[in-house]
N, C-alpha and C positions, 0 to 999 in steps of 0.2 A: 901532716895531713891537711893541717888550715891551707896553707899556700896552695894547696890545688884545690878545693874548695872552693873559694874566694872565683874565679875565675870560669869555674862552672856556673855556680849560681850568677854570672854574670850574663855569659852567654845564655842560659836557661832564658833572663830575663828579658834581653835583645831579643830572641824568638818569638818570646809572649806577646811583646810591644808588637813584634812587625805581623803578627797572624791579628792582631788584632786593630791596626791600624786600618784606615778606609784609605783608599784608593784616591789620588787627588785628581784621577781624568773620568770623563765620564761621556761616551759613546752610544750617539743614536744614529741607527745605520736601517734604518727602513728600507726592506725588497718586499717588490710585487711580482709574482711568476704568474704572467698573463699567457692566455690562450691564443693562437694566431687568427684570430675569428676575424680579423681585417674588416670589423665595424665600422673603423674611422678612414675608410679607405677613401679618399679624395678629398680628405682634410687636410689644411693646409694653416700654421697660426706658426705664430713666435710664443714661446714659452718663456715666462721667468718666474723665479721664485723670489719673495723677497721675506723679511723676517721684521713682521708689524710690534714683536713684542715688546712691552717696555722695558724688556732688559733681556741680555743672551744668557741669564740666568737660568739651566733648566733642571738641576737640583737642587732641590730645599732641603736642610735638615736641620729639622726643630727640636732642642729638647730643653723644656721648662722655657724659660723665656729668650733662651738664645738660637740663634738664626747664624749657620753657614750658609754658602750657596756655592755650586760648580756650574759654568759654564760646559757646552758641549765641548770635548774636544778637537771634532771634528765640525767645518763649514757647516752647517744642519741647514743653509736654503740650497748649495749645494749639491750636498744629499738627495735633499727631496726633487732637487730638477732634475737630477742624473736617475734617482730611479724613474720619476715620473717620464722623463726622455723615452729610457728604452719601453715603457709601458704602453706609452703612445701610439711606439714607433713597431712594436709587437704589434699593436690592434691595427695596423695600417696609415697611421697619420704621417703628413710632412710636415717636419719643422725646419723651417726656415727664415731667417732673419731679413729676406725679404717681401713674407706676407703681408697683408694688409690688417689682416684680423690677428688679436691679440691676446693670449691669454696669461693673465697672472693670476699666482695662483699664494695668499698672502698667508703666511703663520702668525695666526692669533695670538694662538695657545700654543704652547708644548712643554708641559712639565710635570716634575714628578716631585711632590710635598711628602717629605718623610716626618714623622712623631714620632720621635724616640724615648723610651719610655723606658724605665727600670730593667722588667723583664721582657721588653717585647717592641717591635716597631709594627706600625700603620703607614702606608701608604697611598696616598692618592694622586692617580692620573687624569692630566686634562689635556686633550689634545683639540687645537680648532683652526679649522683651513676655510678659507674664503675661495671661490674661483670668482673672478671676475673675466669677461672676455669681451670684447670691442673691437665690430666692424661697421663699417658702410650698411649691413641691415639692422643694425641696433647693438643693443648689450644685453649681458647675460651675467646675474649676481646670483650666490651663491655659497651658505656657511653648509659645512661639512664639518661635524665635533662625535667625542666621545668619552668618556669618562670610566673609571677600571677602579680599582681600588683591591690590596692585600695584605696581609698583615703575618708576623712572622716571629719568632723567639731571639729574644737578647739584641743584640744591636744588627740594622743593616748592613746587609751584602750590598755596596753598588754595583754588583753583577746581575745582580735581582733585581734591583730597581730598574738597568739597562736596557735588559730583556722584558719586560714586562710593560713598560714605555714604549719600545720596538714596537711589542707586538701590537697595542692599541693601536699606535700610530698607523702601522699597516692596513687594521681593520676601518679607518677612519680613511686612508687611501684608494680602500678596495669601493669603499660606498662611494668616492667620486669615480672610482673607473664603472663600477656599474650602472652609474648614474647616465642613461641617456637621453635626456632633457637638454643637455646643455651642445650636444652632438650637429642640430641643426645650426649651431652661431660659429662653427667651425667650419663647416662642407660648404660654406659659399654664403 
């Protein structure tokens, strides 16, 4: 009976390792489903995104005095041009690389601080977007942030933290597309 024993409790333990291991990719993929309300209609800019932060670190996980961190897996200025693209282009804007007026649109911020704790994790989200835009009638600055915060039993899901970063990040998008202050430094 040992000899097959030995080889179960093996496997048993392979199992336990791998449900309890964290995930070493970690994915922000922000959509906007805009209304066709063609607000930005005879708006014409280049758009880029670029990624201000001091490092492309956008998961922390803290426990006691030690520190990991995971990069996105995915491009995240990218990301955010391609959603912001079709957002734009949903509200009626032209983007084109031979405008005169420019907007970029820079990441501060974007990450998700996990506490990991005996029985329990804490996490806190920061997300923070600058638009800057520049033409022949002047410029137009502007920070866009938000902050989230959850907390949860035994150790982190980075599926939890993915989605819950997402979603800030999204609501931190939506207040720039409803944002129309910055609508005049685009139409001309």
């Amino acid at each position: 009976m040992r000899p097959f024993l030995r080889p179960a409790l093996v496997a048993f333990s392979l199992a336990l390792a791998a449900c309890s291991s964290t995930s070493s990719s970690f994915l922000v993929t922000p959509q906007v489903f805009w209304n066709q309300s063609k607000t930005l209609a005879g708006a014409e800019f280049v758009l880029t995104v670029v990624d201000q932060r001091p490092s492309d670190q956008t998961l922390f996980l803290r426990k006691g005095t030690s520190v990991t961190s995971l990069p996105t897996s995915n491009n995240l200025a990218q990301q955010l041009e391609s959603t912001l693209t079709d957002a734009f282009t949903a509200q009626g804007a032209k983007l084109t690389s031979s405008s005169v007026t420019t907007m970029t649109v820079q990441i501060l911020k974007l990450s998700a601080d996990a506490d990991q704790r005996t029985v329990e994790h804490l996490v806190k989200n920061d997300v923070e977007l600058r638009i800057e835009i520049q033409n022949h009638n002047g410029s137009f600055d502007k920070v866009y942030a938000g902050k989230s915060s959850f907390s949860g039993p035994f150790k982190l899901d980075n599926a939890a933290a993915e989605v819950k970063l997402r979603v800030l990040t999204e609501q931190v998008l939506a207040e720039l597309l409803n944002d129309s202050s910055w609508h005049p430094y685009v139409k001309g």
